[in-house]
DRENDO-1510 file (C-alpha; in Angstrom, 1 decimal, always signed):
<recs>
REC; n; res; u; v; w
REC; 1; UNK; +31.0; +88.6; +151.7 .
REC; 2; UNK; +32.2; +91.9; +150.7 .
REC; 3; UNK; +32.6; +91.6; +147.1 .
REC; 4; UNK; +32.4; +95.0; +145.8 .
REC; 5; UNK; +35.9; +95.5; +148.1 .
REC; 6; UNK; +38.0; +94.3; +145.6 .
REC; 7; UNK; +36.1; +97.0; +143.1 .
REC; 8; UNK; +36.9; +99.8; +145.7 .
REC; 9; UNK; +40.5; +99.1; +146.1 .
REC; 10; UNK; +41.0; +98.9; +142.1 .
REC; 11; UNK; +39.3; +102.2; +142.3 .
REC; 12; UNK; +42.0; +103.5; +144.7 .
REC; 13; UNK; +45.2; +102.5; +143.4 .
REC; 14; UNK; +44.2; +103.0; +139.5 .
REC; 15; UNK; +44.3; +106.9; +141.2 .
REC; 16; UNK; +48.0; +106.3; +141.8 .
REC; 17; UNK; +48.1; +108.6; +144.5 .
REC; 18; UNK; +50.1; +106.8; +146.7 .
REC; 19; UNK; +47.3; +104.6; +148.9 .
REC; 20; UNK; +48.8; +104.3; +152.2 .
REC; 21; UNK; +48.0; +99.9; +153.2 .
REC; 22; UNK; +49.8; +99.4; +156.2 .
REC; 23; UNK; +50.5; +95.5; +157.5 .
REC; 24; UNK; +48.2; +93.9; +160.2 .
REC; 25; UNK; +49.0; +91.0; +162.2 .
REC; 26; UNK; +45.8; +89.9; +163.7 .
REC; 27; UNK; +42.6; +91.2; +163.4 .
REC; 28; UNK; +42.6; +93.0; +166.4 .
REC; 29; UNK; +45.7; +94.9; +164.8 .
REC; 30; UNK; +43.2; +95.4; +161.8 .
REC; 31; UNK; +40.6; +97.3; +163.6 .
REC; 32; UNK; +43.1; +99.7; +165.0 .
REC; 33; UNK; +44.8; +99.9; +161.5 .
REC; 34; UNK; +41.1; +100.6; +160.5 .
REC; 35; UNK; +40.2; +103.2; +163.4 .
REC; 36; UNK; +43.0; +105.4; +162.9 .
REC; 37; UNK; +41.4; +106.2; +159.6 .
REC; 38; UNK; +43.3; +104.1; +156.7 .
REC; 39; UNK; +41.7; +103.0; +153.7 .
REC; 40; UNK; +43.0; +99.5; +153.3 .
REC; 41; UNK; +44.7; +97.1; +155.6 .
REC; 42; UNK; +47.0; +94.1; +154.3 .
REC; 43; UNK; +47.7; +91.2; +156.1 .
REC; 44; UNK; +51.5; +91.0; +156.8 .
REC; 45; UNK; +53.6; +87.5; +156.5 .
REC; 46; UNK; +56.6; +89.0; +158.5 .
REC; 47; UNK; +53.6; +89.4; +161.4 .
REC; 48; UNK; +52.1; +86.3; +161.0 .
REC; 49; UNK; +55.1; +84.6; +161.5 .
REC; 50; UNK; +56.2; +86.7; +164.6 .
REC; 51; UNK; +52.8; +86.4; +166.0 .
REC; 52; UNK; +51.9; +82.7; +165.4 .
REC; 53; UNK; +54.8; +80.9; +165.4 .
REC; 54; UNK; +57.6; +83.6; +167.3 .
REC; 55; UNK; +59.7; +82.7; +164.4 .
REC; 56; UNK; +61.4; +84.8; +161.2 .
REC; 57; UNK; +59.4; +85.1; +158.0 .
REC; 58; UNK; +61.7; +82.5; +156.3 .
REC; 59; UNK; +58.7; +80.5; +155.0 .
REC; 60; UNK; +57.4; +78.4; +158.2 .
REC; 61; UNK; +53.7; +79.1; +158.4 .
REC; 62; UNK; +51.3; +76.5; +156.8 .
REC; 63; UNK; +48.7; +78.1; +154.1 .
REC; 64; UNK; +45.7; +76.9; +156.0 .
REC; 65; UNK; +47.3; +79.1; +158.9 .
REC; 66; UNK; +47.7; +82.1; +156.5 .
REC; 67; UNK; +44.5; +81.5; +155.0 .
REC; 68; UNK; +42.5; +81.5; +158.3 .
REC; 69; UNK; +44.2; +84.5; +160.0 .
REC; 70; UNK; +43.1; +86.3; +156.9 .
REC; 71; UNK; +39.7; +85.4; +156.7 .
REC; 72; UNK; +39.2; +86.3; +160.5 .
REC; 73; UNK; +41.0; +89.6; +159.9 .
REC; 74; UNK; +38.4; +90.2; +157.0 .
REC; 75; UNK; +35.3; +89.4; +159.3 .
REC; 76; UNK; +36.8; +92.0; +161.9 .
REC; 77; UNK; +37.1; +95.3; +159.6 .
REC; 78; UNK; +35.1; +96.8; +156.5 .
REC; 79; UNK; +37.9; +98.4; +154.8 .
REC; 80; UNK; +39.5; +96.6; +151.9 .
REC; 81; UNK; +41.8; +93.6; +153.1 .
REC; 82; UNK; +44.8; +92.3; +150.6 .
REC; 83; UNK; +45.9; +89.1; +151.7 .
REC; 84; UNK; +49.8; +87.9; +151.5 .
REC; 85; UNK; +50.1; +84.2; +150.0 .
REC; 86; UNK; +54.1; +84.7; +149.6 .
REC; 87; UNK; +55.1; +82.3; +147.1 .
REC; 88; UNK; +51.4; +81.0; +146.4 .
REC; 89; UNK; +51.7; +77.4; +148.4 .
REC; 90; UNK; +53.3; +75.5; +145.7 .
REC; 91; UNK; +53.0; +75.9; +141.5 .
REC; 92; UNK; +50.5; +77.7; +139.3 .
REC; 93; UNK; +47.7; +75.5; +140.1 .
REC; 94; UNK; +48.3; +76.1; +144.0 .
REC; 95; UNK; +48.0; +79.8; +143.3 .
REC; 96; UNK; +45.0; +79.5; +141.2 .
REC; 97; UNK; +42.9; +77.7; +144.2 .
REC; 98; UNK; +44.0; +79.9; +146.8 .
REC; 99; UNK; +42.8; +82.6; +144.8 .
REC; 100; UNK; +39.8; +81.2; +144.2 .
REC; 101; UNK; +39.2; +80.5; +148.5 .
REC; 102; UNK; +40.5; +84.5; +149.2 .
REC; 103; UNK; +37.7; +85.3; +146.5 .
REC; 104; UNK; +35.1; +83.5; +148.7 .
REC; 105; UNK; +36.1; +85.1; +151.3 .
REC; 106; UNK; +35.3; +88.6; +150.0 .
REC; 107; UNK; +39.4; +89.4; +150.1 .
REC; 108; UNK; +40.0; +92.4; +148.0 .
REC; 109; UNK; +43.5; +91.7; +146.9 .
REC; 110; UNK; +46.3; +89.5; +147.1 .
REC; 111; UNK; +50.6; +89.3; +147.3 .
REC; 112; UNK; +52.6; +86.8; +145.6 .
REC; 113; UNK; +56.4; +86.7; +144.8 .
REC; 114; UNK; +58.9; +84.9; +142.6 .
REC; 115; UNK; +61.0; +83.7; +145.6 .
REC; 116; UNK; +62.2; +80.1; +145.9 .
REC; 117; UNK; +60.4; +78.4; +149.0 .
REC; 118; UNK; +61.3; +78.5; +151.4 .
REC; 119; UNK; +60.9; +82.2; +151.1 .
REC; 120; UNK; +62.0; +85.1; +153.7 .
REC; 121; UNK; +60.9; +88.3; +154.3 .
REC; 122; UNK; +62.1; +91.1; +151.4 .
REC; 123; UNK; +64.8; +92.8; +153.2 .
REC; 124; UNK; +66.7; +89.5; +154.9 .
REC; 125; UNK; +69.6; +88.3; +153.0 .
REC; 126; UNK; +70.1; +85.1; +151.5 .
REC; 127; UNK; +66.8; +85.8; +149.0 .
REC; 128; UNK; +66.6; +83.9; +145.6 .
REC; 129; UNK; +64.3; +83.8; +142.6 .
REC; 130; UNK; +62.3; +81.4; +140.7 .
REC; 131; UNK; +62.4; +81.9; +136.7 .
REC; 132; UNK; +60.2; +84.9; +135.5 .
REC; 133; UNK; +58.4; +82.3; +133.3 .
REC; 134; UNK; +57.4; +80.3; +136.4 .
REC; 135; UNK; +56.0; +83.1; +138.2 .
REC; 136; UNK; +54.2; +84.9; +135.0 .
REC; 137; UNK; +52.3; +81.3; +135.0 .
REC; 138; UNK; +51.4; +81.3; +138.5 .
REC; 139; UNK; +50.2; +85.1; +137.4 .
REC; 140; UNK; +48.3; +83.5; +134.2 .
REC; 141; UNK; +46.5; +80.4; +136.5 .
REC; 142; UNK; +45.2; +83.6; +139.2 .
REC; 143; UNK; +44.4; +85.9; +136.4 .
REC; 144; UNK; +41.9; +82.9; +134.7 .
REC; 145; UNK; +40.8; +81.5; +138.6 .
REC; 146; UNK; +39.2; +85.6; +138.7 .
REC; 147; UNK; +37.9; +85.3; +135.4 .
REC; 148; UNK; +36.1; +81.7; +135.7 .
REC; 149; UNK; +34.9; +82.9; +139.2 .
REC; 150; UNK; +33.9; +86.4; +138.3 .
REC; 151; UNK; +35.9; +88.3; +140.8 .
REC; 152; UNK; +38.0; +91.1; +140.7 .
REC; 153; UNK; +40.4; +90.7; +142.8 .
REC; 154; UNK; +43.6; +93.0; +142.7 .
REC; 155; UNK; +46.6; +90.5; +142.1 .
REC; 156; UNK; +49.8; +92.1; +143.1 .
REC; 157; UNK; +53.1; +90.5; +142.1 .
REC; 158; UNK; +56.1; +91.2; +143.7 .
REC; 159; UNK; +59.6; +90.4; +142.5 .
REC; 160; UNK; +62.4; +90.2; +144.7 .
REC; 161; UNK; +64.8; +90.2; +141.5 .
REC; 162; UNK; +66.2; +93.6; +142.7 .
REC; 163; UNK; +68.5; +92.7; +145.1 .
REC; 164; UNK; +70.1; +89.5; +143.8 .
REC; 165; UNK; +69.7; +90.6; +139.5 .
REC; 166; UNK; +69.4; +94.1; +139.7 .
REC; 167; UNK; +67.1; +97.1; +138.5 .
REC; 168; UNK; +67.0; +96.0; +135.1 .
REC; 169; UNK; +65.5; +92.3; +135.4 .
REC; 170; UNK; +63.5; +93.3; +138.4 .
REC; 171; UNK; +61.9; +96.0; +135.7 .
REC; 172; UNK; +62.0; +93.7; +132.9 .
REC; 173; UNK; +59.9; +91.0; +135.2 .
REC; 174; UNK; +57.6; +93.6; +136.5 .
REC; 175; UNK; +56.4; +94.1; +132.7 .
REC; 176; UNK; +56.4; +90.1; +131.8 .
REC; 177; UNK; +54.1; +89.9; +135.0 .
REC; 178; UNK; +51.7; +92.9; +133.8 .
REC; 179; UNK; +51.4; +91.0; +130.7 .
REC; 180; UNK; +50.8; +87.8; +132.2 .
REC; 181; UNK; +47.4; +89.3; +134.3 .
REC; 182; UNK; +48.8; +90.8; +137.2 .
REC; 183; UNK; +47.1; +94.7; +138.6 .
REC; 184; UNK; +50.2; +96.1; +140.1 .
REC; 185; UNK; +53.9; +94.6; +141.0 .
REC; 186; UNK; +56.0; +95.5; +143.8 .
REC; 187; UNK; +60.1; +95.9; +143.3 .
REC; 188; UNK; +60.9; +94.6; +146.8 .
REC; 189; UNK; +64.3; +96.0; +148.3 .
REC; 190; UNK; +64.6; +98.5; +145.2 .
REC; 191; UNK; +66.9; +101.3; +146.9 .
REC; 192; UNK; +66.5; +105.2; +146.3 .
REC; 193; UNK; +64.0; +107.4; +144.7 .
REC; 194; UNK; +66.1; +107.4; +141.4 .
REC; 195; UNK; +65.2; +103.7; +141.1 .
REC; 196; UNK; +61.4; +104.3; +141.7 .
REC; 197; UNK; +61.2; +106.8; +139.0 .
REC; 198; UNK; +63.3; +104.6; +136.7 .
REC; 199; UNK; +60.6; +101.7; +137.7 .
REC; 200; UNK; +57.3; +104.4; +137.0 .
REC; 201; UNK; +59.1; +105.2; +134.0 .
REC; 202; UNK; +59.9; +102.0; +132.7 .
REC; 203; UNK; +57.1; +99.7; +133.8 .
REC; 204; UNK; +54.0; +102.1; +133.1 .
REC; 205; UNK; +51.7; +99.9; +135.4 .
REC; 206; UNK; +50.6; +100.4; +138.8 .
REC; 207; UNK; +53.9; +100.2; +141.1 .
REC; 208; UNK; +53.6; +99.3; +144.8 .
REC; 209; UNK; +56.6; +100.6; +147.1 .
REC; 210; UNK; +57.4; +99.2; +150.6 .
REC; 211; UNK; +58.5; +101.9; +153.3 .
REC; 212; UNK; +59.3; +100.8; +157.2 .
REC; 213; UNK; +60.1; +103.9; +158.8 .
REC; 214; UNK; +61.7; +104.4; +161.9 .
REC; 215; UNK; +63.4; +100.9; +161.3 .
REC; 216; UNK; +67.1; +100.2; +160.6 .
REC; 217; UNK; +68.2; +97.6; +158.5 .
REC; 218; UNK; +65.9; +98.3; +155.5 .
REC; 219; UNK; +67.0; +98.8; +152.1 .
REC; 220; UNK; +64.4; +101.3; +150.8 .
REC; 221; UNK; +65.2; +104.9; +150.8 .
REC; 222; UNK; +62.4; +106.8; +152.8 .
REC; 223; UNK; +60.5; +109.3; +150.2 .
REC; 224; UNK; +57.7; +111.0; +151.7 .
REC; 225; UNK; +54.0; +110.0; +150.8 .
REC; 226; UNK; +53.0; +112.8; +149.3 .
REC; 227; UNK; +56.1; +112.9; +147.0 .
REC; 228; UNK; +55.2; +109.0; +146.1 .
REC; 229; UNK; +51.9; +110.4; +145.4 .
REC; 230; UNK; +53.1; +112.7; +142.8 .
REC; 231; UNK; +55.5; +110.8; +141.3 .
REC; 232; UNK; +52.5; +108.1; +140.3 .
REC; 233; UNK; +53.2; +105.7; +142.8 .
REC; 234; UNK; +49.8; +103.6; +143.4 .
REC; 235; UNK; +50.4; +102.1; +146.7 .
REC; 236; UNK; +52.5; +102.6; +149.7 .
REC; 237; UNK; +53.5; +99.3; +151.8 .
REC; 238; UNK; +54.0; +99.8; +155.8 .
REC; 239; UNK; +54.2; +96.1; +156.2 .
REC; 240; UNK; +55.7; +95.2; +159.8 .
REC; 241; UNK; +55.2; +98.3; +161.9 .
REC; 242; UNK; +52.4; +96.7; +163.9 .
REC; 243; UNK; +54.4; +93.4; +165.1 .
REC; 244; UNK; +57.3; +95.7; +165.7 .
REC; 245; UNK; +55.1; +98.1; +167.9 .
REC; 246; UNK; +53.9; +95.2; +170.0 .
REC; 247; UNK; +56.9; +93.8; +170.4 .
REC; 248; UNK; +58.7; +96.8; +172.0 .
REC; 249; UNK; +55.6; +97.8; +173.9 .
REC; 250; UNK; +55.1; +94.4; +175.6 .
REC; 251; UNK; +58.8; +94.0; +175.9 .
REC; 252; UNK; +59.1; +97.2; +177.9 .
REC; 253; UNK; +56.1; +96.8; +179.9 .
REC; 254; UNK; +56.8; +93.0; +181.0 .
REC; 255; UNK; +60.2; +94.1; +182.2 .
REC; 256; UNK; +59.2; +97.4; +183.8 .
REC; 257; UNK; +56.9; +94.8; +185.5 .
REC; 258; UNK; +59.4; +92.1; +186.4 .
REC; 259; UNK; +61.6; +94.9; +187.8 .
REC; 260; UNK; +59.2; +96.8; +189.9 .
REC; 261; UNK; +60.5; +96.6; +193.7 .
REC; 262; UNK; +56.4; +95.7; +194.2 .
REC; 263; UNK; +56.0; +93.5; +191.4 .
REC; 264; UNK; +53.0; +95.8; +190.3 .
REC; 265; UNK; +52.6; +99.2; +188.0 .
REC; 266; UNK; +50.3; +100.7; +190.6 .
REC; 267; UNK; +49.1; +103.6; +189.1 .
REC; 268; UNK; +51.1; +103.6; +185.8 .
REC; 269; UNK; +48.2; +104.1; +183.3 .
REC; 270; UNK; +50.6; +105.2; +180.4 .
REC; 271; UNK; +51.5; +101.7; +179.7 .
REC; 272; UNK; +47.9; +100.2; +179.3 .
REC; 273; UNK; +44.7; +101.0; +177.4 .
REC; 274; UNK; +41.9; +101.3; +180.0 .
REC; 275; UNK; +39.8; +98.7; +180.3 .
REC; 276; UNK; +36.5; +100.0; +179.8 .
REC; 277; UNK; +38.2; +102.0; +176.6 .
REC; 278; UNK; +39.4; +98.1; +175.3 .
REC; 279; UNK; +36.3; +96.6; +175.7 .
REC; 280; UNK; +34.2; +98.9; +174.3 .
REC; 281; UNK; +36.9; +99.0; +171.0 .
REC; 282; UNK; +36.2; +95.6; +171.2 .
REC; 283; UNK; +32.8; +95.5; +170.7 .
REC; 284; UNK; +31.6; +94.3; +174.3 .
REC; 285; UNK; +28.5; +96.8; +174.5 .
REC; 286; UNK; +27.2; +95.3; +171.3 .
REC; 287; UNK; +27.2; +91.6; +172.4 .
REC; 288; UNK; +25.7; +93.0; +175.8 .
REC; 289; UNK; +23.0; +94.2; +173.6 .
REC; 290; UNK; +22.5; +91.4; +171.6 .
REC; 291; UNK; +21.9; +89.1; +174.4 .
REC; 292; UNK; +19.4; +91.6; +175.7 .
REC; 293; UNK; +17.9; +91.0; +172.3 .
REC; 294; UNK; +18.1; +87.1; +171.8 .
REC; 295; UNK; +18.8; +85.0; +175.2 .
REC; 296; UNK; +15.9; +84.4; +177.4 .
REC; 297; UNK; +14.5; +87.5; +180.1 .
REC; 298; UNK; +15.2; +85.7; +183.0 .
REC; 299; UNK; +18.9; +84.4; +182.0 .
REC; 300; UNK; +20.0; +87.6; +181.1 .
REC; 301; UNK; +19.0; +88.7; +184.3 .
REC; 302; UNK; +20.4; +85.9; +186.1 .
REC; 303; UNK; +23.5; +86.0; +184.7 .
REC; 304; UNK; +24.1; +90.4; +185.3 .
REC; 305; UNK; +21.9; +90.2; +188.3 .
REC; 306; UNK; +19.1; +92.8; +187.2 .
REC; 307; UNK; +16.2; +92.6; +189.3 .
</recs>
């Protein structure tokens, strides 16, 4: 169940060195977040939305749909998973059970946020915010749901007061939600490297920062890594890079396709990972080797016609 996770990622952001935990969609998205060498992997709304449902993160997909893609993205990597519960499916005792089920599942941490529901992704327009005391007591009900189950989960509260109150109640709620029980908080939409120093400074917790780059539109000033890592940031936020990847690589492949005079790719191997290469990221040799081990001599033989 992979309890001491939650341990390992405390470890890592309590170094406030900047921990780079880009957003997954799926799991399969997981694994190659995992195989390119990152410590943590979080489970992204914005991408769950796109990926399920082909619709904006405004606040559509059910929890029970959350709370499944996020337990089969945790079975399919062994690096730290946080999971995203956006406004925590309801009040403080919502909150406090879904804590309790990502804890079961072995998740390391989880994302919650003081939007009104229906909520939408941090850098849309049109956000608004619950009261700080409402959220601090949907902190408080997590906070005692770890204690009573013995976990140690990493709670990260985001506020999206930035954007719609400004620096100073976005900094002022940061601190209430620290208090309240709350690992690290995340200042979504805050603006320019002036404003995360004035957070660091101000807040003394663990800060999380959200960066998207190569993407237009976004409110966050881009300050490299390394910088963050200096300044005491604890965790760095890539949170919809891999939905936005897929999107324009299946975009551009289905309509090179549709466009071919010959309705094929023939011999266009930049577009696609090889098969063999696929399946074997996949796992397929393994399960080939497991029914060697398990399934009956003469079905395995049967079935891959080995004399």
């Amino acid at each position: 169940m992979k309890p001491f996770y939650a341990s390992q990622l405390r470890t890592k952001l309590e170094a406030r060195k900047a921990l780079v935990v880009p957003g997954c969609h799926d799991a399969l998205s997981a694994q190659i977040i995992e195989g390119a060498g990152f410590e943590a992997v979080q489970v992204s709304g914005f991408g769950l939305a796109g990926s399920l449902l082909g619709k904006p993160d405004v606040g559509l997909v059910e929890i029970k749909d959350i709370l499944d893609r996020t337990w089969q993205i945790a079975r399919a990597v062994e690096i730290p998973v946080m999971a995203d519960i956006d406004t925590g499916g309801g009040n403080a005792l919502n909150a406090a059970d879904i804590t309790e089920q990502l804890m079961a599942m072995g998740i390391a941490g989880v994302n919650i946020e003081d939007q009104v529901f229906p909520k939408r992704c941090g850098h849309m327009e049109g956000k608004q915010v619950i009261s700080a005391e409402e959220m601090a007591g949907k902190i408080r009900a997590m906070a005692d749901a770890r204690k009573r189950c013995d976990g140690d989960i990493v709670i990260n509260a985001r506020t999206d007061a930035f954007s719609v109150l400004g620096i100073e109640e976005a900094i002022r709620r940061s601190k209430l939600y620290l208090e309240a029980g709350a690992d690290m908080v995340f200042i979504d939409g805050i603006r320019t490297r002036a404003d995360i120093e004035r957070a660091l400074e101000a807040i003394g917790g663990l800060l999380s920062v959200n960066l998207m780059d190569g993407v237009t539109g976004v409110k966050t000033e881009l300050v490299p890594i390394p910088t963050l890592a200096q300044m005491g940031v604890a965790r760095v936020s890539i949170p919809v890079a891999s939905v936005l990847v897929m999107h324009r690589a299946l975009s551009r492949f289905f309509r090179a396709l549709k466009e071919s005079p010959t309705g094929l790719l023939s011999g266009e191997t930049e577009w696609l990972t090889a098969f063999g290469e696929y399946t074997e990221f996949v796992g397929l040799p393994e399960y080939r080797e497991l029914e060697r081990q398990f399934l009956p001599r003469e079905m395995v033989e049967d079935k891959y016609g080995i004399n």
